[in-house]
FITIPA-685109 format. One record per residue (C-alpha): residue number from 1; residue in three letters; x, y, z. Coordinates in steps of 0.001 Angstrom, whole numbers, plus 500000, padded with zeros to 6 digits. Example, Ala and Ser with C-alpha at 12.3 -4.5 7.8 and 13.67 -1.06 7.14 Angstrom:
FITIPA-685109
<num->1, residu->ALA, px->512300, py->495500, pz->507800> .
<num->2, residu->SER, px->513670, py->498940, pz->507140> .
//
This chain:
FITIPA-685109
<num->1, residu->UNK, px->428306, py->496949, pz->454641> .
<num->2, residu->UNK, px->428986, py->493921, pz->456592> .
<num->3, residu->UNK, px->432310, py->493473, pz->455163> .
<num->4, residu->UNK, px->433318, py->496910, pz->456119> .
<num->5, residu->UNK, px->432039, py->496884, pz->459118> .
<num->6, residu->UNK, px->433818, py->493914, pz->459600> .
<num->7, residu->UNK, px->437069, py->494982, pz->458375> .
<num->8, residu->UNK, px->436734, py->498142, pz->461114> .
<num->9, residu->UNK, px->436004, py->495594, pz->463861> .
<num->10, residu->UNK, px->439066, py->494132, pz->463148> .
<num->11, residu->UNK, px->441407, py->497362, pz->463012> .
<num->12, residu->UNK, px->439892, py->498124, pz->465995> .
<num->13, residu->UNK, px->441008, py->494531, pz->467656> .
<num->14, residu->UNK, px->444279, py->494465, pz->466002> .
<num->15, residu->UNK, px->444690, py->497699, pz->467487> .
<num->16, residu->UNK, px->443796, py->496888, pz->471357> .
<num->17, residu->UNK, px->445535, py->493812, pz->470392> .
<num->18, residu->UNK, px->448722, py->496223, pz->469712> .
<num->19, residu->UNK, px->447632, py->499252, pz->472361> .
<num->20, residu->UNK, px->448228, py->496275, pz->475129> .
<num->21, residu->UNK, px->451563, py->495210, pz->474961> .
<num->22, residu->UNK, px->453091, py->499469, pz->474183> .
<num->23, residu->UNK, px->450986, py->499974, pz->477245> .
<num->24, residu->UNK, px->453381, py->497484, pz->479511> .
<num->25, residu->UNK, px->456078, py->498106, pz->477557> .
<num->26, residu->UNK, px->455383, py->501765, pz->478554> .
<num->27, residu->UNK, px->455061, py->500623, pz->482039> .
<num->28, residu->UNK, px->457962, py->498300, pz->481993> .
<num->29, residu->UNK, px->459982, py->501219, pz->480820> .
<num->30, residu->UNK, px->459196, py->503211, pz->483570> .
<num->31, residu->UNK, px->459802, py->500030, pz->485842> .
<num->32, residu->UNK, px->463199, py->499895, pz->484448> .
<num->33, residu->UNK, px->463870, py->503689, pz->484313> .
<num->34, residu->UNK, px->463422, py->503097, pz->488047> .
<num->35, residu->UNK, px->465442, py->500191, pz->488810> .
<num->36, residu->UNK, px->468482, py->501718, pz->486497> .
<num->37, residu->UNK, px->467975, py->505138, pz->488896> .
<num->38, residu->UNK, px->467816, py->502510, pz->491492> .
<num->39, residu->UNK, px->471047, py->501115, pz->490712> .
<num->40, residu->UNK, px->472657, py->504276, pz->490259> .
<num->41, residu->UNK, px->471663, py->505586, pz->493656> .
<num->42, residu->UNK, px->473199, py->501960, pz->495475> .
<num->43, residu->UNK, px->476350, py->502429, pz->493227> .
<num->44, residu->UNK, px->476665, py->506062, pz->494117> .
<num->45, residu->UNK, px->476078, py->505136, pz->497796> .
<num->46, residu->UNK, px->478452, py->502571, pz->497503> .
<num->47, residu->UNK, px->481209, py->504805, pz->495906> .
<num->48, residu->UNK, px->480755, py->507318, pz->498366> .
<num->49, residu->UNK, px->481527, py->504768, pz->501042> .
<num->50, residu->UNK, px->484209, py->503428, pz->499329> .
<num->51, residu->UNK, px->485742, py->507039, pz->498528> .
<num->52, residu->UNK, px->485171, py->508050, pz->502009> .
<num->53, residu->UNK, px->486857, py->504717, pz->504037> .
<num->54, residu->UNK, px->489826, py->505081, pz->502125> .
<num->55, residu->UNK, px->490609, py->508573, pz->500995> .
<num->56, residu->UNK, px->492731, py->511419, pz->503372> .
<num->57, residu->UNK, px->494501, py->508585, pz->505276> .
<num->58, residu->UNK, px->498209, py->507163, pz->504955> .
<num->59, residu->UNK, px->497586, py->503504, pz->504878> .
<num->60, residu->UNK, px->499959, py->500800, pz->505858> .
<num->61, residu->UNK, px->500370, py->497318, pz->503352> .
<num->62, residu->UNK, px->500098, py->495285, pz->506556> .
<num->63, residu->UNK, px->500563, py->492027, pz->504183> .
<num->64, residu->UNK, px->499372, py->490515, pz->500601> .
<num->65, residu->UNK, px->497770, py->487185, pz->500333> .
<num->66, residu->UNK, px->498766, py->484947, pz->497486> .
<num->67, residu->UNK, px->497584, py->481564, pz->496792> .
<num->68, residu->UNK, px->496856, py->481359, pz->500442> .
<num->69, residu->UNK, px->500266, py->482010, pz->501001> .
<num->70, residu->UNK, px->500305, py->485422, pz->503262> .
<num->71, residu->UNK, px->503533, py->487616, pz->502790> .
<num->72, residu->UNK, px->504431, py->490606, pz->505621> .
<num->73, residu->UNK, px->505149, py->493643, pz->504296> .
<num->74, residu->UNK, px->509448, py->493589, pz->504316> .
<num->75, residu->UNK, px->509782, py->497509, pz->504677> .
<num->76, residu->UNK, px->507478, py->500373, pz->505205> .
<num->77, residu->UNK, px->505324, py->499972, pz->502033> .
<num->78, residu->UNK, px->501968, py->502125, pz->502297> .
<num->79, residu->UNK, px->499394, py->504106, pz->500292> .
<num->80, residu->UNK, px->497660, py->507288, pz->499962> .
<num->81, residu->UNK, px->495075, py->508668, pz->498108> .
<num->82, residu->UNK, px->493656, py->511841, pz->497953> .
<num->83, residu->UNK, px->490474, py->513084, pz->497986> .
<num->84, residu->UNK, px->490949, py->514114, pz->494387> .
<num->85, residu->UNK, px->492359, py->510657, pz->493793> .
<num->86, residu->UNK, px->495823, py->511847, pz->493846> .
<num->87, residu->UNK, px->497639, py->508449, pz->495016> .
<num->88, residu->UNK, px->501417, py->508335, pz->496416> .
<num->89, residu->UNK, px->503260, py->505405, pz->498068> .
<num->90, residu->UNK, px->505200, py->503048, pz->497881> .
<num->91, residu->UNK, px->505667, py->498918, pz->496924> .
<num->92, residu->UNK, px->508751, py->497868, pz->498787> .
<num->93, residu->UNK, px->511878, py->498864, pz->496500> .
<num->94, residu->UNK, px->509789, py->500765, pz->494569> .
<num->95, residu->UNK, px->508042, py->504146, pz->494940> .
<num->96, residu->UNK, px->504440, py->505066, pz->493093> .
<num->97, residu->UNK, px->502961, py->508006, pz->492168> .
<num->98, residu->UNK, px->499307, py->508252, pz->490115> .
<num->99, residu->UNK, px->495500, py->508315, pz->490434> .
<num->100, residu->UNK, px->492710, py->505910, pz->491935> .
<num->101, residu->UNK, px->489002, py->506010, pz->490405> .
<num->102, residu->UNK, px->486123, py->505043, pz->492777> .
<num->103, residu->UNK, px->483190, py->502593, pz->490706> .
<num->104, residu->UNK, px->480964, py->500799, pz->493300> .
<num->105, residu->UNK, px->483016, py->499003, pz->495361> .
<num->106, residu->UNK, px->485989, py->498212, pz->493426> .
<num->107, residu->UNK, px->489379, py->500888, pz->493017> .
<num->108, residu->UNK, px->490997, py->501081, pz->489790> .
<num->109, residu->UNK, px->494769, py->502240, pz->490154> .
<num->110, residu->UNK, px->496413, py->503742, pz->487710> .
<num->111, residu->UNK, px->500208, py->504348, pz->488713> .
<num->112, residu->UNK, px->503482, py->505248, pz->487787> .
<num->113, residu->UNK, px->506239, py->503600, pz->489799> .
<num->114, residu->UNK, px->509777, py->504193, pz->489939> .
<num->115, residu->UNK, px->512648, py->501499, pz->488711> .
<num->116, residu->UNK, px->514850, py->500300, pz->491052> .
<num->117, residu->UNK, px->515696, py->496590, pz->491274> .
<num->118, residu->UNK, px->514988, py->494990, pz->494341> .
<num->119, residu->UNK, px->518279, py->493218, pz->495584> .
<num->120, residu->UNK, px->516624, py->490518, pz->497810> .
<num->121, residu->UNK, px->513712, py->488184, pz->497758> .
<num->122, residu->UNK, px->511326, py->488929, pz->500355> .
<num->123, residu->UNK, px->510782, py->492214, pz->498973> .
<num->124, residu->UNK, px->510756, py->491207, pz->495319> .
<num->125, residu->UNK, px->508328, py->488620, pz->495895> .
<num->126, residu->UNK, px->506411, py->491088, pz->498407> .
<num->127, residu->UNK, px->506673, py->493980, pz->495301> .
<num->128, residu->UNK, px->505545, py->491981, pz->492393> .
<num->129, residu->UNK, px->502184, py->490549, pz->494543> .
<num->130, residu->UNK, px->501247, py->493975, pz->495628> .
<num->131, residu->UNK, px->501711, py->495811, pz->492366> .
<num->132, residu->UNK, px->499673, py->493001, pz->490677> .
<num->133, residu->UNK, px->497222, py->493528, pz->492977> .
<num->134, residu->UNK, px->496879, py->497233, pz->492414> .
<num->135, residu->UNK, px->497712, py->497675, pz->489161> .
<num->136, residu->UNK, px->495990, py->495166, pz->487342> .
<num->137, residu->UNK, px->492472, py->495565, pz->487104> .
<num->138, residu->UNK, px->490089, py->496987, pz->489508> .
<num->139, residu->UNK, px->490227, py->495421, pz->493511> .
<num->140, residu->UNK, px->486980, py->495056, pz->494822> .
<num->141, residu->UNK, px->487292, py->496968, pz->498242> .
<num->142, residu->UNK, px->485733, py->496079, pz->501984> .
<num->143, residu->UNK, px->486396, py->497384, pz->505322> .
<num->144, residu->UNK, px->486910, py->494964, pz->508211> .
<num->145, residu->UNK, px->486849, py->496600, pz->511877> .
<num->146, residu->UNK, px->487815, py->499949, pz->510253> .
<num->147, residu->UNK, px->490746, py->498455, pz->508291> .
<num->148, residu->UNK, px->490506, py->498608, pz->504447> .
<num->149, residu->UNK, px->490933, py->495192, pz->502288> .
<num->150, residu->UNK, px->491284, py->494888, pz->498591> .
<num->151, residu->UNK, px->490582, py->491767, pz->496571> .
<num->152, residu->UNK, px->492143, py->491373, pz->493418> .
<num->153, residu->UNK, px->489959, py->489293, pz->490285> .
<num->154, residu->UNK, px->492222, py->486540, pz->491189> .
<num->155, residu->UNK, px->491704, py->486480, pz->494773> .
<num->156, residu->UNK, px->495135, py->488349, pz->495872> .
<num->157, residu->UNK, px->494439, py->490306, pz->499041> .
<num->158, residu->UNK, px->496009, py->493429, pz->500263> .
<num->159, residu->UNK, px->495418, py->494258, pz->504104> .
<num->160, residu->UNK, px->495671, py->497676, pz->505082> .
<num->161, residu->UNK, px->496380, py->499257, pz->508434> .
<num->162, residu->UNK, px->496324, py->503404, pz->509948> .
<num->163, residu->UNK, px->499331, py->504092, pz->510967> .
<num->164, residu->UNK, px->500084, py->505876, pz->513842> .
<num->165, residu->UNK, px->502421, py->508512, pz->514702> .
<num->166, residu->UNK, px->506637, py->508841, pz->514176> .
<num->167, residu->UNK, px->507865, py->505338, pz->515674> .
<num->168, residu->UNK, px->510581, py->506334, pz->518591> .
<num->169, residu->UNK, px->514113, py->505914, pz->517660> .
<num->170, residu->UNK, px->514497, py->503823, pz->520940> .
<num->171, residu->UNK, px->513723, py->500267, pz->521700> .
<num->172, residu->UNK, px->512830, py->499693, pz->517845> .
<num->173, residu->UNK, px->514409, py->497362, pz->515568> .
<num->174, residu->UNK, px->515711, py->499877, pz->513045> .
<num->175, residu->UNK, px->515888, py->497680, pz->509770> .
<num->176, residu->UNK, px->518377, py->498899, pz->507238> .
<num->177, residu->UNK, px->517008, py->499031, pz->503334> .
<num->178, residu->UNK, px->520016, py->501144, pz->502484> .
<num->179, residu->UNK, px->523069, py->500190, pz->502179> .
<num->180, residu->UNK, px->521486, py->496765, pz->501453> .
<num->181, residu->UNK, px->522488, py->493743, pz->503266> .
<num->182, residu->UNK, px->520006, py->491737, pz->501820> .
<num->183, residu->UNK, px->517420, py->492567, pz->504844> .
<num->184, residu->UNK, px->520371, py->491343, pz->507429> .
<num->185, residu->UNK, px->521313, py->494637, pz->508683> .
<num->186, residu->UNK, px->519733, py->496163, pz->511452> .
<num->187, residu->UNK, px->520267, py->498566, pz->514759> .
<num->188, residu->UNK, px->518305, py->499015, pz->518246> .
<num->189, residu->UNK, px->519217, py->501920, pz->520633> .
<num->190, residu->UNK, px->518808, py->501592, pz->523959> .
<num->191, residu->UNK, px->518007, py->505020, pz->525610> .
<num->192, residu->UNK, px->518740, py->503180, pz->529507> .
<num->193, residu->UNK, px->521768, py->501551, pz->528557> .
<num->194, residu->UNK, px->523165, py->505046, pz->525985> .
<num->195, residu->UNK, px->524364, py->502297, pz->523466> .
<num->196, residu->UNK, px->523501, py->500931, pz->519948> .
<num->197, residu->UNK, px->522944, py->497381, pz->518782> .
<num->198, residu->UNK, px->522501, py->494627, pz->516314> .
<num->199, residu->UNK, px->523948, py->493701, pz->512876> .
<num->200, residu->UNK, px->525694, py->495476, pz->510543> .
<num->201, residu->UNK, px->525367, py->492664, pz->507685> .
<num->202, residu->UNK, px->527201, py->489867, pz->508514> .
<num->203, residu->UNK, px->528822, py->490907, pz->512064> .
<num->204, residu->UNK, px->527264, py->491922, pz->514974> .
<num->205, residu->UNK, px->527705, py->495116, pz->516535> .
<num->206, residu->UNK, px->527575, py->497575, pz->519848> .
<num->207, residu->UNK, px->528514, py->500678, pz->520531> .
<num->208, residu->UNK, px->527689, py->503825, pz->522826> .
<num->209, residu->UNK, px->525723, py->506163, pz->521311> .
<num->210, residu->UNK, px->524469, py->509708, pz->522508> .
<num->211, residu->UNK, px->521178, py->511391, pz->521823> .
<num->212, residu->UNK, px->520873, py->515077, pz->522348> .
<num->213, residu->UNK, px->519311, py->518122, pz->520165> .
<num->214, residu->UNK, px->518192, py->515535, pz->516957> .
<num->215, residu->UNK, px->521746, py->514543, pz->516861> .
<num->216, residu->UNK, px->523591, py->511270, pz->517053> .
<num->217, residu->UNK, px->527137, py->510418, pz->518523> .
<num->218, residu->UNK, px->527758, py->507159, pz->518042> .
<num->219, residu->UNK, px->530861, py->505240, pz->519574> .
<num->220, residu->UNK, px->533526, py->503383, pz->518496> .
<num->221, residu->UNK, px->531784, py->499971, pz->517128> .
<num->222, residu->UNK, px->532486, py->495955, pz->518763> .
<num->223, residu->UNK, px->532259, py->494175, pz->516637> .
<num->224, residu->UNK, px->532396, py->490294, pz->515884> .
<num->225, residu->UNK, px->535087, py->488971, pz->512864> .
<num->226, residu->UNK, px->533054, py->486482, pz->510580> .
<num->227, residu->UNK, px->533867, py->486940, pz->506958> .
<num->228, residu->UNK, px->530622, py->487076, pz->504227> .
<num->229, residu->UNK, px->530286, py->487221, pz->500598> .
<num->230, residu->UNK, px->531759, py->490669, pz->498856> .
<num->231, residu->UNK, px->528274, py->492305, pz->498782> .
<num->232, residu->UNK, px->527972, py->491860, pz->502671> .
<num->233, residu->UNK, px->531267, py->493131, pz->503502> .
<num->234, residu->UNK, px->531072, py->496343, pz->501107> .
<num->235, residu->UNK, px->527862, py->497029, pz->503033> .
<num->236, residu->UNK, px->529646, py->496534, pz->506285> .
<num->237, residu->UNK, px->531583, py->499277, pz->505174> .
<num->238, residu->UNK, px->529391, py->501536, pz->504807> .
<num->239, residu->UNK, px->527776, py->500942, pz->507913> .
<num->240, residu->UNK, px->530815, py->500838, pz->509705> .
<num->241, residu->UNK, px->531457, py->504537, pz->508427> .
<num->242, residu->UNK, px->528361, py->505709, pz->510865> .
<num->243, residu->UNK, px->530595, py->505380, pz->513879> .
<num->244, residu->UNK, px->532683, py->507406, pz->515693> .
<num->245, residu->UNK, px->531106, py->510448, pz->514479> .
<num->246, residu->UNK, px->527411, py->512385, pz->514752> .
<num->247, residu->UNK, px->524559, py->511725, pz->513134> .
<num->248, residu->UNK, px->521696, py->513567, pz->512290> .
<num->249, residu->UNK, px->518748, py->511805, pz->511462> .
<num->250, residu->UNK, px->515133, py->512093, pz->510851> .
<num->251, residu->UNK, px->512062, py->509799, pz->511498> .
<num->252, residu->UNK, px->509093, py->509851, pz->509636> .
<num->253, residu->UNK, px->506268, py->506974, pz->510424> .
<num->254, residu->UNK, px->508277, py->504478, pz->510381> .
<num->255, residu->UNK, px->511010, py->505368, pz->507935> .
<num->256, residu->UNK, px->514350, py->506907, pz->509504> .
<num->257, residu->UNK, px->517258, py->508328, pz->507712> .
<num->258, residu->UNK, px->520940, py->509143, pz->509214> .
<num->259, residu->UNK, px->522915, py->511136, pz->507319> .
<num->260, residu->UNK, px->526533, py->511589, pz->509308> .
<num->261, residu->UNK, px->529011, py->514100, pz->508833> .
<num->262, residu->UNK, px->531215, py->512055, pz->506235> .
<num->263, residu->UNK, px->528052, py->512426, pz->503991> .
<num->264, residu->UNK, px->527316, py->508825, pz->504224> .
<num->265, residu->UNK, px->523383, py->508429, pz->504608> .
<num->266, residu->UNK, px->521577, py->505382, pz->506111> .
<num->267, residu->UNK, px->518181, py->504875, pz->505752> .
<num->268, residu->UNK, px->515715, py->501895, pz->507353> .
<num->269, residu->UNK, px->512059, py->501261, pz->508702> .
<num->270, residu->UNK, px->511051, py->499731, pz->512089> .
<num->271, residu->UNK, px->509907, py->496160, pz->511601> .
<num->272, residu->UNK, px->507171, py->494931, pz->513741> .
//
């Protein structure tokens, strides 16, 4: 009897012994359950905002930090993504085209980008830090006075900007990407004065120029006589071409394109 009795009295411990720690673990479950749904809700919140800052809007690449090196952006490069994640834009030489996943606070890229070499080194240096940035991994995204910033693992920063409306043809420094002149090449017209200005590579140049009905008639060009390396000159060329005949051209943001009648097209962004 008493060893039986004993033996019960002993289950029965052993099995309070056992009942307590299921019991927390039960509760500790629950605990957890709650701090996962927890989680979830703060990531959610957090992807929300992070969808919401930087989706619908065509973003400027104001610069990319490197190394604590900070490098402007050379031509018009800029971003958009979609609300579906659709994402278009473009490096410097190089356009993109893909999709951007929201997770917390970080944007994972993944993009398709065209293949054109980039002739100079401002915006090869420029291209190859901002597609690392985007492309590799996932940049951990925060908004400073309404202007988006992604952080790359390795600390490379890309500062975004909201761009505006069409930049006016006049009184902007019109920076040529094409024909390239190795970033050299660049016009200004002056609506007061009816004339055009600045470098065509290696010279300098003026000439009238006319503005009426989305049309350009340029004059015949001044220019000055220094002699530059063959791949200056042939772009000189080119340019030269644009005068003494109408152009039509086009500006959108900050990208303009001149076609003239000769079929020769010029295209450039406005710098500053």
């Amino acid at each position: 009897m008493y060893a039986h009795g004993h033996r019960r009295r002993t289950v029965l411990v052993a099995a309070a012994a056992l009942l307590v720690p299921f019991v927390a673990a039960c509760g500790g479950g629950r605990a957890g359950a709650a701090a996962d749904v927890g989680r979830a809700s703060a990531v959610g919140a957090t992807t929300g905002t992070a969808r919401q800052s930087l989706t619908g809007i065509r973003w400027n690449v104001d610069s990319v930090t490197v190394d604590g090196t900070t490098h402007r952006a050379p031509v018009d490069a800029h971003v958009t993504i979609e609300d579906d994640g659709r994402t278009s834009g473009r490096y410097a030489c190089n356009h993109v085209r893909g999709e951007a996943g929201f997770d917390g606070d970080r944007v994972r890229f993944t993009l398709d980008t065209t293949l054109v070499a980039c002739d100079d080194e401002p915006r090869r240096t420029f291209e190859r830090a901002l597609s690392h940035a985007l492309g590799d991994g996932a940049p951990k995204l925060r908004v400073n006075d309404g202007r988006p910033i992604l952080t790359a693992d390795d600390g490379t920063t890309v500062r975004l900007g909201r761009g505006g409306g069409d930049t006016p043809l006049h009184g902007t420094e019109w920076r040529i990407t094409s024909p390239d002149a190795a970033g050299r090449a660049h016009l200004t017209f002056d609506e007061e004065e009816g004339a055009v200005s600045g470098s065509i590579g290696c010279n300098k140049v003026n000439a009238d120029a006319t503005v009426r009905d989305g049309h350009i008639t340029l004059g015949t060009p001044a220019t000055t006589r220094m002699v530059c390396e063959d791949s200056l000159m042939e772009a000189e060329k080119r340019l030269l071409r644009l005068f003494e005949t109408t152009l039509s051209h086009r500006v959108d943001h900050r990208n303009m394109t001149l076609t003239s009648e000769n079929g020769t097209t010029v295209e450039a962004f406005a710098t500053g």
